[in-house]
C-alpha positions as a printed Julia matrix, in Angstrom:
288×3 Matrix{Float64}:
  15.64  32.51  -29.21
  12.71  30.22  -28.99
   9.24  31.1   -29.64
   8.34  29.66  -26.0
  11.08  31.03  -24.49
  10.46  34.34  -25.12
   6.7   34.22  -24.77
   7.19  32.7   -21.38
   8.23  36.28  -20.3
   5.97  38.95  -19.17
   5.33  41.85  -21.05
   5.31  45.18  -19.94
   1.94  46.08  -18.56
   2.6   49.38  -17.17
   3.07  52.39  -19.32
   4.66  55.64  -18.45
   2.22  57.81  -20.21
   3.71  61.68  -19.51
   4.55  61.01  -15.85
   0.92  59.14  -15.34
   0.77  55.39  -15.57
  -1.45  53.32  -17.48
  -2.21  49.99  -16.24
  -2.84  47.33  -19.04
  -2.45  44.64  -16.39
  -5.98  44.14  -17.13
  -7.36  44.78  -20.83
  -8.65  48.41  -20.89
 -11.26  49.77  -23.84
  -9.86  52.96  -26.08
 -12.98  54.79  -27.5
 -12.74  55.66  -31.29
 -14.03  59.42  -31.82
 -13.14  60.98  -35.97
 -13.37  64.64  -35.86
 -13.6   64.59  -39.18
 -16.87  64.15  -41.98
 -14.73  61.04  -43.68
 -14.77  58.38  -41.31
 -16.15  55.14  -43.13
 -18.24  54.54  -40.34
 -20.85  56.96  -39.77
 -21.63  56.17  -36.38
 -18.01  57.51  -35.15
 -18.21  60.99  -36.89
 -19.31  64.36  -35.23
 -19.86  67.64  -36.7
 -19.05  70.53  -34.24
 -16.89  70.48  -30.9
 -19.69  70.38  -28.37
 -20.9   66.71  -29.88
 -17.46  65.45  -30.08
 -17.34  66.38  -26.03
 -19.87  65.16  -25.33
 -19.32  61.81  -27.37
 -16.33  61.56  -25.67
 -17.5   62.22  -21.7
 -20.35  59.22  -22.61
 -17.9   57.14  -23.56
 -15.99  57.87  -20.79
 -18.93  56.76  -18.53
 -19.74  53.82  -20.65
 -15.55  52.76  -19.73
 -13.63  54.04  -21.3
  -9.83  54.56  -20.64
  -8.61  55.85  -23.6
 -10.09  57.98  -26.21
  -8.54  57.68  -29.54
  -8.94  61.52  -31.37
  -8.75  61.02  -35.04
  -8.88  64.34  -37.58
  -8.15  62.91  -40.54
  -9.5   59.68  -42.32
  -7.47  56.66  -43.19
  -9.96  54.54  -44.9
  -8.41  53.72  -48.32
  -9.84  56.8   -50.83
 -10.04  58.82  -48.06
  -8.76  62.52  -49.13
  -5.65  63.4   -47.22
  -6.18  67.25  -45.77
  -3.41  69.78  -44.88
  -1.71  69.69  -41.9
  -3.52  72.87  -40.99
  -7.1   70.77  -41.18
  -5.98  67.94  -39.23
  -4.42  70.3   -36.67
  -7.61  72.43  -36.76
 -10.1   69.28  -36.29
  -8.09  67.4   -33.41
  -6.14  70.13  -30.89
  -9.56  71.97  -29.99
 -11.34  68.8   -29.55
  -8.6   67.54  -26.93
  -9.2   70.91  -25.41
 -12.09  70.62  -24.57
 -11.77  67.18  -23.36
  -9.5   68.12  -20.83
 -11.06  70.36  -19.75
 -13.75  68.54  -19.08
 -11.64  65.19  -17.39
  -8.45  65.43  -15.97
  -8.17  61.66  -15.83
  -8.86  59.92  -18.97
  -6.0   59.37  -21.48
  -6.09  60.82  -25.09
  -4.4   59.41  -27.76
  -4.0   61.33  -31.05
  -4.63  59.43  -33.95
  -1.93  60.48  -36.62
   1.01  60.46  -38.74
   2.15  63.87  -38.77
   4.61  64.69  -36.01
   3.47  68.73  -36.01
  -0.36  67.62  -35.72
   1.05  65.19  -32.61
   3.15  67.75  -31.01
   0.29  70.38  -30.91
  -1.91  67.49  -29.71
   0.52  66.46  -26.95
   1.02  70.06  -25.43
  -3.14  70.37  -25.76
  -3.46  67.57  -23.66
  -2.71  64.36  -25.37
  -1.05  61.4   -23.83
  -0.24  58.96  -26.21
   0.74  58.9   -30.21
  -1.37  56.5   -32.71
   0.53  56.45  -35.97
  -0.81  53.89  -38.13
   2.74  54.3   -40.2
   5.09  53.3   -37.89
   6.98  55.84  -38.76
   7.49  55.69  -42.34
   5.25  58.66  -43.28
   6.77  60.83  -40.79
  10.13  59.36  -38.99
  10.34  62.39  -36.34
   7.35  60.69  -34.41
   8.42  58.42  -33.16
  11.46  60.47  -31.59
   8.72  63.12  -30.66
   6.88  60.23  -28.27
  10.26  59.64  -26.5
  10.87  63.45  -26.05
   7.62  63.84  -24.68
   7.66  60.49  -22.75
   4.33  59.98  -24.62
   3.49  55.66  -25.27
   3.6   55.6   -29.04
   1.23  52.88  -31.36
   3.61  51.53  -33.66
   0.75  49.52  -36.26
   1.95  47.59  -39.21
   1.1   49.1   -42.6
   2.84  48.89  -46.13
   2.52  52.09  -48.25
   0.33  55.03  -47.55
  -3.63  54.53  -46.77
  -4.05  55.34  -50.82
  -1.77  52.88  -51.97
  -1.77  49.96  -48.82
  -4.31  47.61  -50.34
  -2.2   47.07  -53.35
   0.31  46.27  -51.36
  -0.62  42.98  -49.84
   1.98  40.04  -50.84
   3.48  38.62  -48.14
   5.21  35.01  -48.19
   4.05  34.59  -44.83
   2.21  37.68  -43.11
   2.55  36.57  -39.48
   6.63  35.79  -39.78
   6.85  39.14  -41.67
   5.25  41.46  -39.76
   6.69  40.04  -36.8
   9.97  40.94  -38.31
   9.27  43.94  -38.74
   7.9   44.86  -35.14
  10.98  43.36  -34.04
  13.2   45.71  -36.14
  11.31  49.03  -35.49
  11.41  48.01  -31.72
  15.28  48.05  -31.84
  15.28  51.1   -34.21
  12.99  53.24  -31.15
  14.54  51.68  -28.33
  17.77  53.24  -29.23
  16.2   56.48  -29.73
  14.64  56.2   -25.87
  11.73  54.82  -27.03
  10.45  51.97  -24.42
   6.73  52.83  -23.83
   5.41  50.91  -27.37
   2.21  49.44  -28.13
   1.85  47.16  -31.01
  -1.15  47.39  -33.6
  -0.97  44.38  -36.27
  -2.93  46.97  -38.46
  -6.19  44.94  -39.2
  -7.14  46.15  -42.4
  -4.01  48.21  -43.26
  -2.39  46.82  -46.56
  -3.93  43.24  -45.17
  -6.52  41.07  -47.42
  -9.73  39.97  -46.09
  -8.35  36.7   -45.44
  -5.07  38.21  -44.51
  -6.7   39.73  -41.23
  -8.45  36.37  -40.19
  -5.4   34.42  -40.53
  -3.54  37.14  -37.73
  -7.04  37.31  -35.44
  -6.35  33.42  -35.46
  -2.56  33.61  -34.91
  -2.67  36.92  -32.52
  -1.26  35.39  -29.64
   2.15  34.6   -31.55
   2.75  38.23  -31.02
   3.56  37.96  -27.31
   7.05  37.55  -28.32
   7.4   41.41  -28.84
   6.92  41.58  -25.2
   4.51  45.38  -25.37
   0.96  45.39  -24.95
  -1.49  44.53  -27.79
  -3.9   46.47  -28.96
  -6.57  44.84  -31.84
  -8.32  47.83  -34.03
 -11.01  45.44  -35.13
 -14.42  47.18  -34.71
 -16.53  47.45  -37.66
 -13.93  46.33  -39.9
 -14.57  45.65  -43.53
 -13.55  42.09  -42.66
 -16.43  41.55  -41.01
 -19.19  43.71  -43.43
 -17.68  42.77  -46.92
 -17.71  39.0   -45.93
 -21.21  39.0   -44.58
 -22.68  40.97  -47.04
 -23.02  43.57  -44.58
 -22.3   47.41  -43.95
 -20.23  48.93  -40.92
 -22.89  50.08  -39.5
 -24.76  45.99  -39.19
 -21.47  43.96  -37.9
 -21.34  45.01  -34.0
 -22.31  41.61  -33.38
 -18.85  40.27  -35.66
 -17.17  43.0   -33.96
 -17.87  41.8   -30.36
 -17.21  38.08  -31.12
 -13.92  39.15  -32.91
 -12.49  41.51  -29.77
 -13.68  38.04  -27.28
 -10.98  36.16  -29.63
  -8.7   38.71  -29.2
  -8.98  39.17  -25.18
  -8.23  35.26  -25.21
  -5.31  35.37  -27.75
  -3.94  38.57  -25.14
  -5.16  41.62  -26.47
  -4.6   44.5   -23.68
  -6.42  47.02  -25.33
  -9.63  47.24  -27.56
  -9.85  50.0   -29.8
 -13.49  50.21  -30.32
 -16.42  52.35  -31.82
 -18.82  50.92  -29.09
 -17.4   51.08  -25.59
 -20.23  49.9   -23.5
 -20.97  46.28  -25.28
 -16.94  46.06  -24.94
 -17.14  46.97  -21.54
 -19.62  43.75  -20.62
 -16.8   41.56  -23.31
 -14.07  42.14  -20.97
 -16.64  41.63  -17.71
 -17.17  38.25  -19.57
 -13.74  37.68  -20.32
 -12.87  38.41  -16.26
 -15.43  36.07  -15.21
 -13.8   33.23  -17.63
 -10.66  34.2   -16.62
 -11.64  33.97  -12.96
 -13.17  30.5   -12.92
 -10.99  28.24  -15.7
Protein backbone atom coordinates (compact mmCIF):
# COMPACT_ATOMS: atom_id res chain seq x y z
CA UNK A 1 0.00 0.00 0.00
CA UNK A 2 1.07 3.48 -0.79
CA UNK A 3 1.85 6.10 1.61
CA UNK A 4 -0.84 8.43 -0.24
CA UNK A 5 -3.13 5.92 -0.63
CA UNK A 6 -3.66 5.14 2.66
CA UNK A 7 -3.38 8.65 4.06
CA UNK A 8 -6.02 9.69 1.61
CA UNK A 9 -8.47 7.82 3.96
CA UNK A 10 -10.14 9.22 6.93
CA UNK A 11 -9.38 8.24 10.21
CA UNK A 12 -11.60 7.42 12.79
CA UNK A 13 -12.70 10.50 14.62
CA UNK A 14 -15.27 9.15 16.81
CA UNK A 15 -14.47 7.07 19.80
CA UNK A 16 -16.68 4.76 21.69
CA UNK A 17 -15.49 5.68 25.08
CA UNK A 18 -17.76 3.20 27.60
CA UNK A 19 -21.01 3.71 25.67
CA UNK A 20 -20.26 7.75 25.45
CA UNK A 21 -18.66 9.13 22.34
CA UNK A 22 -15.83 11.30 22.02
CA UNK A 23 -15.64 13.49 19.12
CA UNK A 24 -12.01 14.20 17.86
CA UNK A 25 -13.53 15.53 14.64
CA UNK A 26 -12.14 18.65 15.91
CA UNK A 27 -8.76 18.62 18.07
CA UNK A 28 -9.84 18.49 21.76
CA UNK A 29 -7.23 19.52 24.85
CA UNK A 30 -6.54 16.52 27.62
CA UNK A 31 -5.44 18.26 30.91
CA UNK A 32 -2.31 16.68 32.59
CA UNK A 33 -2.99 16.36 36.53
CA UNK A 34 0.13 13.86 38.64
CA UNK A 35 -1.27 12.81 41.86
CA UNK A 36 1.83 12.10 42.83
CA UNK A 37 5.05 14.39 44.60
CA UNK A 38 7.42 13.09 41.47
CA UNK A 39 6.22 14.71 38.55
CA UNK A 40 9.28 16.57 36.83
CA UNK A 41 7.24 19.43 36.44
CA UNK A 42 6.22 21.08 39.48
CA UNK A 43 3.51 23.01 38.19
CA UNK A 44 1.35 19.66 37.48
CA UNK A 45 1.71 18.12 41.04
CA UNK A 46 -0.87 18.39 43.97
CA UNK A 47 -0.64 17.33 47.44
CA UNK A 48 -4.06 16.29 48.92
CA UNK A 49 -7.44 15.31 47.05
CA UNK A 50 -9.31 18.56 47.45
CA UNK A 51 -6.41 20.50 45.21
CA UNK A 52 -6.28 17.81 42.72
CA UNK A 53 -10.36 18.52 42.37
CA UNK A 54 -10.19 21.40 42.20
CA UNK A 55 -7.17 21.52 39.62
CA UNK A 56 -9.09 19.41 37.68
CA UNK A 57 -12.81 21.34 37.66
CA UNK A 58 -10.46 24.68 36.52
CA UNK A 59 -9.19 22.95 33.95
CA UNK A 60 -12.28 21.77 33.02
CA UNK A 61 -13.53 25.42 32.69
CA UNK A 62 -10.39 26.57 31.07
CA UNK A 63 -11.47 23.46 28.12
CA UNK A 64 -10.78 20.86 28.85
CA UNK A 65 -12.13 17.47 27.50
CA UNK A 66 -10.06 15.09 28.91
CA UNK A 67 -8.21 14.93 32.09
CA UNK A 68 -5.28 12.71 32.08
CA UNK A 69 -4.93 11.21 36.07
CA UNK A 70 -1.40 10.18 36.55
CA UNK A 71 -0.25 8.42 40.17
CA UNK A 72 2.89 7.44 39.44
CA UNK A 73 5.90 9.27 37.71
CA UNK A 74 7.50 8.27 34.47
CA UNK A 75 10.21 10.75 34.17
CA UNK A 76 13.43 8.68 33.74
CA UNK A 77 14.83 8.18 37.69
CA UNK A 78 11.58 8.44 38.76
CA UNK A 79 11.02 5.70 41.71
CA UNK A 80 8.48 3.15 40.62
CA UNK A 81 5.83 2.69 43.78
CA UNK A 82 3.68 -0.42 44.55
CA UNK A 83 0.72 -1.07 42.93
CA UNK A 84 -1.01 -0.31 46.20
CA UNK A 85 0.46 3.56 45.95
CA UNK A 86 -0.47 4.11 42.50
CA UNK A 87 -3.91 2.61 43.18
CA UNK A 88 -4.13 4.69 46.39
CA UNK A 89 -3.05 8.15 44.60
CA UNK A 90 -5.31 7.82 41.34
CA UNK A 91 -8.91 5.84 42.18
CA UNK A 92 -9.91 8.50 44.98
CA UNK A 93 -8.89 11.32 42.88
CA UNK A 94 -11.24 10.05 39.91
CA UNK A 95 -13.78 9.84 42.66
CA UNK A 96 -14.02 12.76 43.41
CA UNK A 97 -13.93 14.02 39.96
CA UNK A 98 -16.93 12.37 39.13
CA UNK A 99 -18.51 13.29 41.42
CA UNK A 100 -18.07 16.51 40.81
CA UNK A 101 -18.72 16.28 36.57
CA UNK A 102 -20.58 13.75 35.03
CA UNK A 103 -19.38 14.85 31.62
CA UNK A 104 -15.76 15.19 31.26
CA UNK A 105 -13.68 12.12 30.26
CA UNK A 106 -10.86 10.68 32.54
CA UNK A 107 -8.15 8.91 31.33
CA UNK A 108 -5.88 6.96 33.72
CA UNK A 109 -2.43 7.37 33.14
CA UNK A 110 -0.75 3.83 33.63
CA UNK A 111 0.77 0.61 32.95
CA UNK A 112 -0.61 -1.61 35.41
CA UNK A 113 -3.82 -3.31 34.33
CA UNK A 114 -5.11 -3.70 38.30
CA UNK A 115 -4.41 0.19 38.88
CA UNK A 116 -6.59 0.65 35.33
CA UNK A 117 -9.31 -1.67 36.22
CA UNK A 118 -9.93 0.00 39.68
CA UNK A 119 -9.66 3.31 37.79
CA UNK A 120 -12.19 2.28 35.12
CA UNK A 121 -14.97 1.00 37.59
CA UNK A 122 -14.16 4.51 39.72
CA UNK A 123 -15.02 6.37 36.86
CA UNK A 124 -12.39 6.34 34.24
CA UNK A 125 -12.98 6.33 30.56
CA UNK A 126 -10.02 5.79 28.76
CA UNK A 127 -6.47 3.81 29.38
CA UNK A 128 -2.99 5.82 28.89
CA UNK A 129 -0.25 3.22 28.93
CA UNK A 130 2.86 4.71 27.88
CA UNK A 131 4.10 0.81 27.29
CA UNK A 132 1.99 -0.29 24.80
CA UNK A 133 1.59 -3.11 26.43
CA UNK A 134 4.86 -4.52 27.07
CA UNK A 135 4.98 -3.83 30.83
CA UNK A 136 1.67 -5.24 31.38
CA UNK A 137 0.05 -7.22 28.19
CA UNK A 138 -3.52 -7.72 30.00
CA UNK A 139 -4.23 -3.91 29.27
CA UNK A 140 -4.71 -3.72 26.52
CA UNK A 141 -7.36 -6.71 26.57
CA UNK A 142 -8.77 -4.93 29.77
CA UNK A 143 -9.64 -1.60 27.40
CA UNK A 144 -11.56 -3.92 24.97
CA UNK A 145 -13.45 -5.67 27.88
CA UNK A 146 -14.37 -2.51 29.22
CA UNK A 147 -14.93 -0.83 25.79
CA UNK A 148 -12.54 1.79 27.27
CA UNK A 149 -10.24 3.88 24.07
CA UNK A 150 -6.77 2.73 25.00
CA UNK A 151 -3.30 5.15 24.29
CA UNK A 152 -1.04 2.84 22.75
CA UNK A 153 2.51 5.37 22.93
CA UNK A 154 5.74 4.14 21.56
CA UNK A 155 8.43 3.42 24.15
CA UNK A 156 11.50 0.94 24.20
CA UNK A 157 12.33 -0.49 27.68
CA UNK A 158 10.94 0.64 30.95
CA UNK A 159 11.00 4.57 31.98
CA UNK A 160 14.48 3.52 33.97
CA UNK A 161 16.11 2.02 31.20
CA UNK A 162 14.27 3.93 27.81
CA UNK A 163 16.90 6.59 27.28
CA UNK A 164 19.55 4.04 26.74
CA UNK A 165 17.63 2.64 24.43
CA UNK A 166 17.57 5.05 21.57
CA UNK A 167 19.17 3.48 18.21
CA UNK A 168 16.99 3.40 15.61
CA UNK A 169 18.09 3.10 11.77
CA UNK A 170 15.33 5.22 10.99
CA UNK A 171 12.89 6.27 13.96
CA UNK A 172 9.91 7.38 11.86
CA UNK A 173 9.86 3.93 9.54
CA UNK A 174 10.35 2.03 12.87
CA UNK A 175 7.99 3.18 15.02
CA UNK A 176 5.56 3.22 12.38
CA UNK A 177 6.15 -0.45 12.17
CA UNK A 178 5.55 -0.99 15.18
CA UNK A 179 2.11 0.92 15.57
CA UNK A 180 1.19 -0.99 12.66
CA UNK A 181 1.94 -4.39 14.33
CA UNK A 182 0.41 -3.67 17.82
CA UNK A 183 -2.70 -2.35 15.87
CA UNK A 184 -3.17 -5.85 14.30
CA UNK A 185 -2.11 -7.59 17.58
CA UNK A 186 -5.36 -5.42 19.56
CA UNK A 187 -7.61 -5.47 16.79
CA UNK A 188 -7.83 -9.16 17.01
CA UNK A 189 -8.32 -9.03 20.61
CA UNK A 190 -11.54 -6.45 19.97
CA UNK A 191 -9.53 -3.69 20.33
CA UNK A 192 -10.71 -0.81 17.70
CA UNK A 193 -11.02 2.37 19.86
CA UNK A 194 -6.86 3.22 19.73
CA UNK A 195 -5.16 6.38 20.02
CA UNK A 196 -1.62 6.69 18.99
CA UNK A 197 1.11 8.56 21.17
CA UNK A 198 4.63 8.70 19.23
CA UNK A 199 6.00 8.93 22.89
CA UNK A 200 7.90 12.34 22.73
CA UNK A 201 10.54 11.87 25.04
CA UNK A 202 10.12 8.11 25.73
CA UNK A 203 13.43 6.21 24.75
CA UNK A 204 13.67 9.24 21.93
CA UNK A 205 16.91 11.68 21.76
CA UNK A 206 16.57 15.30 21.81
CA UNK A 207 16.95 15.39 18.22
CA UNK A 208 15.06 12.19 17.89
CA UNK A 209 11.74 14.05 18.99
CA UNK A 210 12.26 17.08 16.55
CA UNK A 211 12.83 14.94 13.66
CA UNK A 212 8.99 13.12 14.46
CA UNK A 213 7.34 16.83 15.47
CA UNK A 214 8.67 17.57 11.82
CA UNK A 215 7.53 14.27 10.23
CA UNK A 216 4.15 13.88 12.48
CA UNK A 217 1.85 13.97 9.77
CA UNK A 218 3.39 10.66 8.17
CA UNK A 219 1.50 9.00 10.90
CA UNK A 220 -1.94 9.42 9.32
CA UNK A 221 -1.38 6.17 7.76
CA UNK A 222 -2.36 4.35 11.09
CA UNK A 223 -5.69 5.75 10.43
CA UNK A 224 -6.56 6.53 14.79
CA UNK A 225 -6.43 9.82 16.18
CA UNK A 226 -3.14 11.50 17.26
CA UNK A 227 -2.41 12.65 20.27
CA UNK A 228 1.22 14.79 20.79
CA UNK A 229 2.41 14.70 24.71
CA UNK A 230 4.69 17.62 24.08
CA UNK A 231 4.17 20.18 26.92
CA UNK A 232 7.09 21.14 28.85
CA UNK A 233 9.18 18.57 27.40
CA UNK A 234 12.86 18.36 28.08
CA UNK A 235 13.20 18.94 24.33
CA UNK A 236 12.31 22.17 24.63
CA UNK A 237 14.16 23.19 28.33
CA UNK A 238 17.49 21.19 27.83
CA UNK A 239 17.95 22.81 24.32
CA UNK A 240 17.22 26.32 25.43
CA UNK A 241 18.99 26.25 28.43
CA UNK A 242 15.83 26.34 30.15
CA UNK A 243 13.75 24.54 32.99
CA UNK A 244 10.11 23.01 32.59
CA UNK A 245 8.78 25.38 34.33
CA UNK A 246 10.25 28.57 31.50
CA UNK A 247 9.32 26.71 28.00
CA UNK A 248 5.33 27.32 27.79
CA UNK A 249 6.14 29.55 25.09
CA UNK A 250 8.22 26.28 23.10
CA UNK A 251 5.41 24.31 24.28
CA UNK A 252 2.64 26.37 22.55
CA UNK A 253 4.59 26.87 19.27
CA UNK A 254 5.36 23.05 19.28
CA UNK A 255 1.40 21.83 19.85
CA UNK A 256 0.55 24.81 16.68
CA UNK A 257 3.00 22.39 14.56
CA UNK A 258 1.33 19.58 15.68
CA UNK A 259 -2.48 20.81 15.09
CA UNK A 260 -1.15 21.49 11.41
CA UNK A 261 0.72 18.13 10.96
CA UNK A 262 -3.05 16.52 12.43
CA UNK A 263 -2.75 16.17 15.94
CA UNK A 264 -6.45 15.45 17.43
CA UNK A 265 -5.58 15.73 20.82
CA UNK A 266 -3.13 17.90 22.99
CA UNK A 267 -2.04 16.49 26.08
CA UNK A 268 -1.11 19.52 27.94
CA UNK A 269 -0.07 20.97 31.44
CA UNK A 270 -1.71 24.39 30.47
CA UNK A 271 -5.19 24.05 29.06
CA UNK A 272 -6.27 27.58 28.67
CA UNK A 273 -3.21 29.00 26.35
CA UNK A 274 -4.04 25.58 24.35
CA UNK A 275 -7.46 26.39 24.29
CA UNK A 276 -6.77 30.00 22.31
CA UNK A 277 -3.92 27.49 19.97
CA UNK A 278 -6.68 25.50 18.67
CA UNK A 279 -9.12 28.89 18.42
CA UNK A 280 -6.10 30.02 16.24
CA UNK A 281 -5.71 26.95 14.50
CA UNK A 282 -9.84 27.06 13.65
CA UNK A 283 -9.57 30.46 12.42
CA UNK A 284 -6.56 29.32 9.94
CA UNK A 285 -8.30 26.45 9.18
CA UNK A 286 -11.44 28.44 8.39
CA UNK A 287 -9.99 31.03 6.04
CA UNK A 288 -6.93 29.10 3.92
Amino acid sequence: MHLSDSCSKSIMDVLNCRGRLLDLSSPVIMGVLNSTSDSFYSGSRVSNLQEAASRAEQMIQDGATIIDIGGMSTRPGAAELTVKQEITNVVPLIHEIRLRDEEVFISVDTYRSEVARQAIEAGADIINDISGGTIDPELPALAAAFKAPYILMHMRGTPATMQTLTDYADIVTEIIDYFFKKIDAFNSMGLYDIIIDPGFGFAKSIDQNYQLLNQLEVFSILRHPLLAGLSRKSMFWKRLGESPESVLPATIAANMIALSKGAKILRVHDVAPARQIIAMYAQLEKNQ
